[in-house]
C-alpha positions, -999 to 999 in steps of 0.1 A, spaced: -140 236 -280 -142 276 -284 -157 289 -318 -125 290 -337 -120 251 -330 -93 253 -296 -100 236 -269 -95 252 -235 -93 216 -220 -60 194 -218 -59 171 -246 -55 141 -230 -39 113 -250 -55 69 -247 -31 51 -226 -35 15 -207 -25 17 -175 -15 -25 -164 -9 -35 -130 -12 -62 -107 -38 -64 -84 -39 -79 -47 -54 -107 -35 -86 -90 -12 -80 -63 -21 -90 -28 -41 -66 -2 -48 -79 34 -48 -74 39 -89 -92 4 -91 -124 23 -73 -118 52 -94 -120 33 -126 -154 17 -110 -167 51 -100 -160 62 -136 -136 91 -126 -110 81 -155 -141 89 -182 -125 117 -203 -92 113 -190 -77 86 -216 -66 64 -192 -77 28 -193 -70 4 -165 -60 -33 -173 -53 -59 -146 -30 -83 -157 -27 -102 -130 -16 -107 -90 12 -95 -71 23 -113 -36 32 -87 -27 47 -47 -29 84 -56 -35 70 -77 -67 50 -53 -82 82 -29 -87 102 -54 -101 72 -55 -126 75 -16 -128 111 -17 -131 107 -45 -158 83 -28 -178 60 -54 -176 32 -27 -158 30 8 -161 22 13 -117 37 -8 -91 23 -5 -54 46 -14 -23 55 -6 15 74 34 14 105 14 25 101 -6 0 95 18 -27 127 36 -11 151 8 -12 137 1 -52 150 38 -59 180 37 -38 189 8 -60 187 30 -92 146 29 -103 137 61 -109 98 64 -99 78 93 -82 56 84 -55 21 91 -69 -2 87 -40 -6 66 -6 -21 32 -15 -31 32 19 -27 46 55 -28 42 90 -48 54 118 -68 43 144 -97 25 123 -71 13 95 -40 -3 105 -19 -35 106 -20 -53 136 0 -86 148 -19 -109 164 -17 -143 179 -33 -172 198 -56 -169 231 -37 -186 249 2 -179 236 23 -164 264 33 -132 241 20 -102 255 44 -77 246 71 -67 217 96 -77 239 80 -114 235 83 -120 198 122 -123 201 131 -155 186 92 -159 178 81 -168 142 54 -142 123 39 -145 93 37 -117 68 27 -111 32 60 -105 16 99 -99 30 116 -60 26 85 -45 27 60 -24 55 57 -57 81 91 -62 81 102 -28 89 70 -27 111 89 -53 130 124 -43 127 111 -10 139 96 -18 168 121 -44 180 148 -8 175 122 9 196 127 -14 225 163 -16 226 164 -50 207 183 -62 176 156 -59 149 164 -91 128 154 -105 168 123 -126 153 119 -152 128 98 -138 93 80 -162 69 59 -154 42 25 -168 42 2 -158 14 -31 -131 28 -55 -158 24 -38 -180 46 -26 -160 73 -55 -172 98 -49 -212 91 -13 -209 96 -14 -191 133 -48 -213 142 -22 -243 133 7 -236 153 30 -232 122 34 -196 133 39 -180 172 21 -146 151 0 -136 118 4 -101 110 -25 -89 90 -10 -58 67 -37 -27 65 -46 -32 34 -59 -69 46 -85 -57 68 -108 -81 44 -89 -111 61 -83 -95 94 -125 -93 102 -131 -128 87 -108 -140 112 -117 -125 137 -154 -132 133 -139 -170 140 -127 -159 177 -101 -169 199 -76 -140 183 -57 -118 207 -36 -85 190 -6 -80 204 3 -43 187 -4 -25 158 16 -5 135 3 28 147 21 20 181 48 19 163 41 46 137 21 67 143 1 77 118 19 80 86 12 68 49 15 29 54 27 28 13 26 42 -19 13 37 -53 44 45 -78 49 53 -113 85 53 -137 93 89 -138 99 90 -177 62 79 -183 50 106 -164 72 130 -184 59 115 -216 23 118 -203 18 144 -183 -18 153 -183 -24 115 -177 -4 115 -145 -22 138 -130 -54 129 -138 -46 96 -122 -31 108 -91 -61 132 -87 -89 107 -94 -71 82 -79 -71 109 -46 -104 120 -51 -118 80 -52 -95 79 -13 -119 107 0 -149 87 -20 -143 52 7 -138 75 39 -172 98 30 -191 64 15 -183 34 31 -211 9 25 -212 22 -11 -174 16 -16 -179 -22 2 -209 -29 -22 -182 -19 -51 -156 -46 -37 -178 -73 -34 -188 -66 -66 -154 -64 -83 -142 -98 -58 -167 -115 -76 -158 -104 -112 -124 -118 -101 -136 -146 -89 -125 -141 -53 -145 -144 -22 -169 -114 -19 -177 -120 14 -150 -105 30 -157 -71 17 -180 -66 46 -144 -60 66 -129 -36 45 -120 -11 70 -112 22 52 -80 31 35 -67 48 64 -55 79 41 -59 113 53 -84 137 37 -75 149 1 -59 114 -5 -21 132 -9 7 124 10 29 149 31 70 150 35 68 125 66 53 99 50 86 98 29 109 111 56 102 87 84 114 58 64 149 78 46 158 87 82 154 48 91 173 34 64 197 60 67 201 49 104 204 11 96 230 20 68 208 3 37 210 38 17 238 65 22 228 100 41 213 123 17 205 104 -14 172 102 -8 152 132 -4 116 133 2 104 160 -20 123 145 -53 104 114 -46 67 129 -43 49 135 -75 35 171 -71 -2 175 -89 -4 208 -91 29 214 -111 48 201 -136 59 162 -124 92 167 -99 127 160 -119 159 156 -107 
């Protein structure tokens, strides 16, 4: 505060920020809150449970049962297409070359290829989200119908029993379940048949989302999330045995098995923590191909919540 009593700060108002966590996982405002970069801000973070998945967590959003929602972009588009208006606040995670989803499946199963999971059954963490399309996607890429393989949804946690069982022909372990992925593989006799950065490239593998009317009616606090949240991204690429001591830590607390934070693998989010236009793009111009949303309704920059302006409107 100046002499004469104005501050030359924001004034940043209390709010509770609830969401759902995920199962092995921590999301980049969770680390955030951990690494105290909400102190000052207002914002207070309150778990109120577990989402199965991305899709879920909007319908939560939408509901007004939490104030974020975190899901696959195609996902997130599809929710908007169908008439919930959110801004994409940040990438919840991405993919490259040390982070990224990959499919695998047994030793000794004949699939080698893309090609080979027609009519083959693969487990993934939730339907309509960034495995499916991963899927769909790469079946399109080879000339092949993409509803060409069989999709079942088998919880994180049990991803590794169901493929070591023969109740699936292929577990696909999403990027944000590199915690599973390394315990699984520390058991041998995996095989990876492709990841999504064949398929991708490297992109934005989802997005943490917020109602656009609540950051019209807290401004300030937007921002200050998005930026901490992007600020605690940078944080787990430049410290990565600090940020693994954290999630062990806050498994525990949840009473989930600290052990497999010694695999978290990065969020795969490119430096600065912000997303660019193609991370957006890539996935209108796919559901605009498969017909799910109409050409033109969706535009990328409408979607992104811009930090260092006023948040986007329509």
């Amino acid at each position: 505060a100046t002499a004469l009593g104005f501050s030359l700060t924001p004034a940043f108002a209390d709010v509770t920020i609830r969401y759902l966590a995920s199962q092995g996982g921590l999301s980049a405002h969770e680390l955030a809150a951990e690494l105290g970069y909400f102190d000052g801000t207002g914002i207070r973070l309150e778990n109120v449970g577990y989402a199965q998945g991305g899709p879920a967590s909007l319908v939560a959003l939408a509901g007004g049962s939490v104030e974020l929602g975190s899901a696959a972009t195609a996902a997130v588009l599809n929710s908007i297409a169908a008439g919930n208006d959110f801004v994409a606040a940040y990438p919840s995670n991405g993919i490259n070359d040390e982070a990224q989803s990959i499919f695998y499946v047994l030793e000794d199963s004949p699939i080698k290829s893309i090609e080979d999971i027609v009519g083959k059954t693969i487990a993934v963490n939730t339907l309509g989200a960034h495995l499916d399309y991963t899927v769909r996607e790469a079946l399109h890429q080879k000339g092949l119908p993409e509803d060409a393989a069989n999709l079942i949804v088998v919880p994180g946690p049990q991803l590794e029993q169901v493929l070591r069982s023969g109740q699936v022909d292929v577990s696909a372990f999403g990027y944000w379940q590199t915690t599973f992925t390394g315990a699984a593989l520390q058991n041998g006799g995996l095989r990876a048949v492709f990841d999504d950065t064949d398929v991708l490239g490297e992109i934005a593998g989802g997005f943490v989302v917020l109602r656009r009317d609540w950051t019209l009616e807290h401004p300030e606090e937007a921002r200050a999330f998005v930026e901490s949240s992007a600020k605690a991204l940078d944080y787990a690429r430049e410290h990565p045995e600090e940020t693994k001591a954290i999630f062990a830590r806050v498994l525990a607390e949840r009473g989930e098995n600290a052990e497999v934070a010694q695999y978290f693998a990065g969020y795969g989010v490119r430096e600065g923590g912000l997303p660019v236009e193609r991370d957006i793009q890539f996935w209108i111009d796919v559901l605009e191909r498969q017909g799910a949303v109409p050409a033109g309704k969706l535009v990328a920059k409408d979607i992104l919540f811009v930090t260092g302006d006023a948040p986007v409107t329509n």
